[in-house]
N, C-alpha and C positions, 0 to 999 in steps of 0.2 A: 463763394460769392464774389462778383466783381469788387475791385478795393474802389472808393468816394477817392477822390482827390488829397481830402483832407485826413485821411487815413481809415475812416469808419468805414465799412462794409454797406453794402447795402443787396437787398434782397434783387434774383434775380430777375430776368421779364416770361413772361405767359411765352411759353412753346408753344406749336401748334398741336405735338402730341399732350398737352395738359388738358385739349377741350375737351371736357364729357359729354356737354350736350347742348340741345339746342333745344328752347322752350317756347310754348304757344302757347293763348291764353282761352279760353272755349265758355262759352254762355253756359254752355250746356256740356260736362264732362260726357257723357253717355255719348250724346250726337256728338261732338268733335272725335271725339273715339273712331266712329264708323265713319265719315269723312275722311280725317285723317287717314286712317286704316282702309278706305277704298281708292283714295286717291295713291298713295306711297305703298302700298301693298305690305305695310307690317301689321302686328300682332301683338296684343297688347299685356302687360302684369296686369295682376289682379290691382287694381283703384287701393290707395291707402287713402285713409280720410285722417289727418291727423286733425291735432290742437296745440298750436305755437305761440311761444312768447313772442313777440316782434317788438323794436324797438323802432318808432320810427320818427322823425320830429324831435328827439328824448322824450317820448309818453312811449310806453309799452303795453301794448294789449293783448289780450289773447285773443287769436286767427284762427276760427275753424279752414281749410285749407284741404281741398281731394286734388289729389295729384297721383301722374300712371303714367309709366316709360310703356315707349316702344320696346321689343324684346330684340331686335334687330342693330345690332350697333358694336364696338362706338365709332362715330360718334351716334349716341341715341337720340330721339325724340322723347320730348318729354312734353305733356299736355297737364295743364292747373285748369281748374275751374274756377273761374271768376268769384270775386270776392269785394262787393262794390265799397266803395272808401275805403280800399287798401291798394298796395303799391300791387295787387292782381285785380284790379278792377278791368271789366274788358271795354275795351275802345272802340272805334267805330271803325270799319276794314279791315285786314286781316294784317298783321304785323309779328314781327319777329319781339319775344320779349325780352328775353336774355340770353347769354352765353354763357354756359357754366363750366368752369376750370374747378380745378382740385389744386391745393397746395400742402406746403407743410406749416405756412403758419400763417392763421388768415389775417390778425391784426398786423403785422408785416406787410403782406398787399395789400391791407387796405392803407397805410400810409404810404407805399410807393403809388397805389394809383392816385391817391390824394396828389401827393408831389409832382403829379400827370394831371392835376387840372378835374380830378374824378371828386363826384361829392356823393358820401356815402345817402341812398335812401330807405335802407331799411337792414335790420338784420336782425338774428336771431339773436336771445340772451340766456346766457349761461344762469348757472346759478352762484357764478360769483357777481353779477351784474354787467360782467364784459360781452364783446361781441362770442357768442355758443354755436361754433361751426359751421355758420355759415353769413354771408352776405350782401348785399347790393351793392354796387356802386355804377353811378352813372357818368359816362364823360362828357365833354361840354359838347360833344355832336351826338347827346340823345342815345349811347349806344351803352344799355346796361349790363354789366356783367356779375354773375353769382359767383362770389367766389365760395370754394366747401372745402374745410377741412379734410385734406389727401386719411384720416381714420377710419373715413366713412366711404371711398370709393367702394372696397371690395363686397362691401355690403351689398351699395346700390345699384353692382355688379350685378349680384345673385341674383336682386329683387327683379332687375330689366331680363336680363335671362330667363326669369321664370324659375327659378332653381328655389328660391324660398317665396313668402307670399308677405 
């Protein structure tokens, strides 16, 4: 890691090989599916529906949340279905929602993007109460990026390939 001035280390910056993905937010999972998938000519994993802690504001709720990569990548597509009064609620026109990188340790970039000016708006919670693999951060020109604990790439590898479900 680069050396601070002052002798402390600090974590290094987003590569462009760390982007996994590029996310869109859809009214409607099923139609954005085939939209997406007729406009860009991929092909999609099977839809996970999970149920997440999220910590947003410091109140933490649980997010039902359908989310489904493209199979084609990386970098992959990835489409959420909207989720209204949560940080996936969908907006009016079509927009980019996040950029998702992988790291080695996501509390780490989340205080070097902080030190960039980033203010964290949502993230997952562990079962120690800390940020759980993954989370938001937005910078002061509106551009948010998910950061995900580098644990879980090869996973979400398989699942975009198709190769588990």
């Amino acid at each position: 890691m680069p050396a601070r001035s002052s002798g402390e280390t600090e974590p290094e910056m987003i590569h462009p090989e760390d982007i996994h993905h590029l996310a869109l937010v859809a009214a409607d999972l099923q139609r954005g599916m085939e939209e997406v998938g007729e406009v860009y000519g991929v092909t999609w994993t099977t839809p996970r529906h999970l149920e997440l802690d999220v910590r947003t504001a410091g109140v933490v709720a649980r997010v039902p949340l359908s989310v489904v990569y493209a199979q084609q990548g990386p970098i992959f597509l990835e489409l959420v279905e909207a989720v209204p009064g949560t940080v996936w609620a969908a907006t009016p026109g079509s927009q980019l929602h996040h950029i998702g990188i992988y790291v080695e340790d996501v509390e780490a970039e989340i205080e070097r993007l902080e030190g960039l000016g980033h203010a964290v708006e949502a993230a997952g919670v562990g079962a120690d109460g800390r940020a759980g693999g993954w989370a938001y951060t937005q910078s002061p020109m509106a551009i948010r990026i998910e950061i995900l604990d580098i644990q879980g790439r090869e996973a979400t590898g398989q699942w975009a390939r198709g190769e588990i479900a």
